[in-house]
Structures are given as C-alpha cells and as structure tokens.
C-alpha positions as CSV (number, residue, x, y, z in Angstrom):
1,X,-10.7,13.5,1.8
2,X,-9.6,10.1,1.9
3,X,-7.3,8.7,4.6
4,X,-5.4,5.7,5.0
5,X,-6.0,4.8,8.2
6,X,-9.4,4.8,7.7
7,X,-9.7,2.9,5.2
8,X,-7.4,0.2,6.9
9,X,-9.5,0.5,10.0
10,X,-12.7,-0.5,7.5
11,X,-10.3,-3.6,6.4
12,X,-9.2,-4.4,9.5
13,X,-12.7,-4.7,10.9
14,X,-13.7,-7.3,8.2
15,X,-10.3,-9.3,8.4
16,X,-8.7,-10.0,12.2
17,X,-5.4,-11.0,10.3
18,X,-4.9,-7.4,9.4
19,X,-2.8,-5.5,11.8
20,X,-1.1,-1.8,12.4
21,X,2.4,-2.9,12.4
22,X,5.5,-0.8,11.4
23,X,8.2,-0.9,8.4
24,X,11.3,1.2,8.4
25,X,10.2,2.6,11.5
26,X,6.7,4.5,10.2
27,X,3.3,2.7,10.7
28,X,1.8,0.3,8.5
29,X,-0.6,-2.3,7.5
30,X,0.4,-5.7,7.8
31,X,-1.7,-9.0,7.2
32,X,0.4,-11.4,9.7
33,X,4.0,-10.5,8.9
34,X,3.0,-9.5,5.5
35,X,3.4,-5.6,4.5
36,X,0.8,-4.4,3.1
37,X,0.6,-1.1,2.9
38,X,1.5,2.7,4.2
39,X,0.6,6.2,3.7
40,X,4.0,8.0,2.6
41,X,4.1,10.5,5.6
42,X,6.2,13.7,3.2
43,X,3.9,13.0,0.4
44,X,0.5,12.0,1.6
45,X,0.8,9.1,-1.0
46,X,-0.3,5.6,-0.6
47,X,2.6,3.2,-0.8
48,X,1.1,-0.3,-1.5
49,X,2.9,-3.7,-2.3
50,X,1.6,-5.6,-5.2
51,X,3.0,-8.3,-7.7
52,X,6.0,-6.5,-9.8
53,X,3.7,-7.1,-12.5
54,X,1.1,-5.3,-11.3
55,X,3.1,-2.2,-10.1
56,X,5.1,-1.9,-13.5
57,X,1.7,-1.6,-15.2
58,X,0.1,1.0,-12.6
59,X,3.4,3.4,-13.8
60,X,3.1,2.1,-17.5
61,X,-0.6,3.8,-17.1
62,X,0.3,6.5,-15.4
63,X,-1.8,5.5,-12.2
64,X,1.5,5.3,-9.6
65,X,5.0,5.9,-9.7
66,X,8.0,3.9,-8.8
67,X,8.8,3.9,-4.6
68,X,12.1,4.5,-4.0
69,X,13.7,5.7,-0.7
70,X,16.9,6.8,-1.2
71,X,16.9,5.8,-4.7
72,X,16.8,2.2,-4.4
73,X,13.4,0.8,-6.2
74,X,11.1,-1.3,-4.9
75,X,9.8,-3.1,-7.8
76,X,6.4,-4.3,-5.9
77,X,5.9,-1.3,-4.0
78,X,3.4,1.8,-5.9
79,X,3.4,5.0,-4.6
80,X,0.2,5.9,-5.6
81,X,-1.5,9.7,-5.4
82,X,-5.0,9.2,-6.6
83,X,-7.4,9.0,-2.9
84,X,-10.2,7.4,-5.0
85,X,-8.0,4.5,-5.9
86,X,-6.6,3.9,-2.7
87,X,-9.5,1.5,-1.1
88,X,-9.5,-1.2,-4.4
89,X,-5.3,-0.7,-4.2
90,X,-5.8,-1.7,-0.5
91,X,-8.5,-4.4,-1.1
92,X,-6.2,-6.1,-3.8
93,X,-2.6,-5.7,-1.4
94,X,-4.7,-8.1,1.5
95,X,-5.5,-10.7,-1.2
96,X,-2.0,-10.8,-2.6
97,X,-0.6,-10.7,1.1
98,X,-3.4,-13.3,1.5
99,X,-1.8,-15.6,-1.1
C-alpha cells in the first residue's frame, strides 16, 4: 500500500527545499513556507494543493473530491483517494509550490 510519507521522504531526498512542516496542527509537506501536501489522518486520503483549475477538473473527472473542513472549501486543495495517483499528484504540488 502506498503511503504518504514515503513518498515525500522519496521527494524530499531529491529536493532539500522540501520539508515536514505542519498545517492546522497535523503534519505536512511544505516546499519553504509553501503547503504542499498531507495525508488526511480520518480518511487516509491525500490532500494536495494545486491550481483551482486543476482541482475543479480532478472532481469534474471524478479523480478527487472537494476538501472541506468544517464545510468551508478549499478551492485548491483535492482530497484525493486513488494511492496510485498520489506520487504524480505530489510530483506536480512541488512544481506549482515551486512556481
């Protein structure tokens, strides 16, 4: 089974910028004081920040669904259940955190 952490341990060793940091008090991965990404701790699912764009077209497709903690949308953030999408989700959050 796929898990977060090790696929962010994998990007962290190619990119120094990317960090364990924390976001509303749970662990995640930052590049700098970018969010990039967390594993949903209730659900197991992959919460990932991408261009609104992006996200929008991962629920039109039916590859994520909306993240919203207590109710409030996040319109770049995917919560995202699919483990064999996870590492290109991940790959593509650094480059957009990258600019």
């Amino acid at each position: 089974m796929t898990d977060f952490w090790d696929i962010a341990g994998e990007l962290m060793a190619r990119d120094a910028r990317l960090v364990q940091g924390t976001i509303m008090g749970h662990p995640c991965l930052r590049l700098g004081a970018e969010f990039v990404a967390m594993p949903e701790l209730k659900t197991e699912r992959l919460i990932v920040k991408l261009d609104a764009t992006r996200v929008a077209e991962l629920i039109d497709t039916g590859d994520a669904t909306s993240f919203a903690p207590a109710g409030r949308v996040f319109k770049e953030w995917a919560a995202v259940e699919d483990r064999s999408r996870w590492p290109a989700l991940l790959a593509e959050a650094v480059a957009k955190a990258a600019g």
